[in-house]
N, C-alpha and C positions, 0 to 999 in steps of 0.2 A: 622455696616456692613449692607450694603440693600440686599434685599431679594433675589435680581440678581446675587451680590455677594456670601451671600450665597451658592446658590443654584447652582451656578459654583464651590464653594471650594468643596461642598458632593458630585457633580455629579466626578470630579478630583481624589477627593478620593475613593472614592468608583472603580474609574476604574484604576488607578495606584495601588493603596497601593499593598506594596508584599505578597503574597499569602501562606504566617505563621501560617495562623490560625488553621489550621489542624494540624499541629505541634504541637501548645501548647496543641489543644483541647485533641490529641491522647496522649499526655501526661501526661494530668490532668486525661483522661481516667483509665489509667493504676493505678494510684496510689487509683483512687475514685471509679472508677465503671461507670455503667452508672444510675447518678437517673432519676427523672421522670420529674424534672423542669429544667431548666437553666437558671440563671439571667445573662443576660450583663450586667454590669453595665458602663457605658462610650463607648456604641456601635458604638457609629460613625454611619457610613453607612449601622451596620449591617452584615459587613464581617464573623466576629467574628461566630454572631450569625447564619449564613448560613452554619457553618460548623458544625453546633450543627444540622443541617436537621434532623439526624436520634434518635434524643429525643424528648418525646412527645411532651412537651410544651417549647417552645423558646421564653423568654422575652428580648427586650430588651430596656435600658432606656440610653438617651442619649442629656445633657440638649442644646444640637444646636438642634433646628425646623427643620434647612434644611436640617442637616444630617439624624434625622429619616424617612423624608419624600420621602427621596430616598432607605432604607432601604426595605430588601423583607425577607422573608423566617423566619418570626415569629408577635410576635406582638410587636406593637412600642409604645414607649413615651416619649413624650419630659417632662422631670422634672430633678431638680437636685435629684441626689442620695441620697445625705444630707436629703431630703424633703420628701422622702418615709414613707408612713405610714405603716411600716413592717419593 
């Protein structure tokens, strides 16, 4: 896929995908609390992790480039999950 592509599929994503995350997020809440980190792992654009706003630290790892690079409201990285040293 080139970079244009890309960078069209995350910008797509990121402004379509259905607005769920809050959903799951409030409902992994209830059951866990809130800690002090949050790992995305498979972020995409970041969505996910945007809805984590009001947790100190928001990671998120997501191994498409173009996806994290449209990603806002934490810290990003492009790696496989597999590949994490943690």
């Amino acid at each position: 896929m080139s970079d244009f592509a890309g960078a069209a599929m995350a910008e797509g994503y990121a402004r379509w995908r259905p607005p769920v995350h809050r959903l799951v997020i409030d409902a992994v809440r209830s059951h866990l609390g809130s800690p002090g980190v949050a790992l995305d792992l498979g972020c995409g654009a970041g969505l996910s992790t945007g809805a984590l706003a009001d947790w100190p630290v928001r990671i998120g790892v997501d191994p498409v480039e173009s996806m994290v690079r449209v990603a806002k409201g934490g810290w990003f990285a492009a790696a496989a999950a597999e590949a994490l040293p943690f």
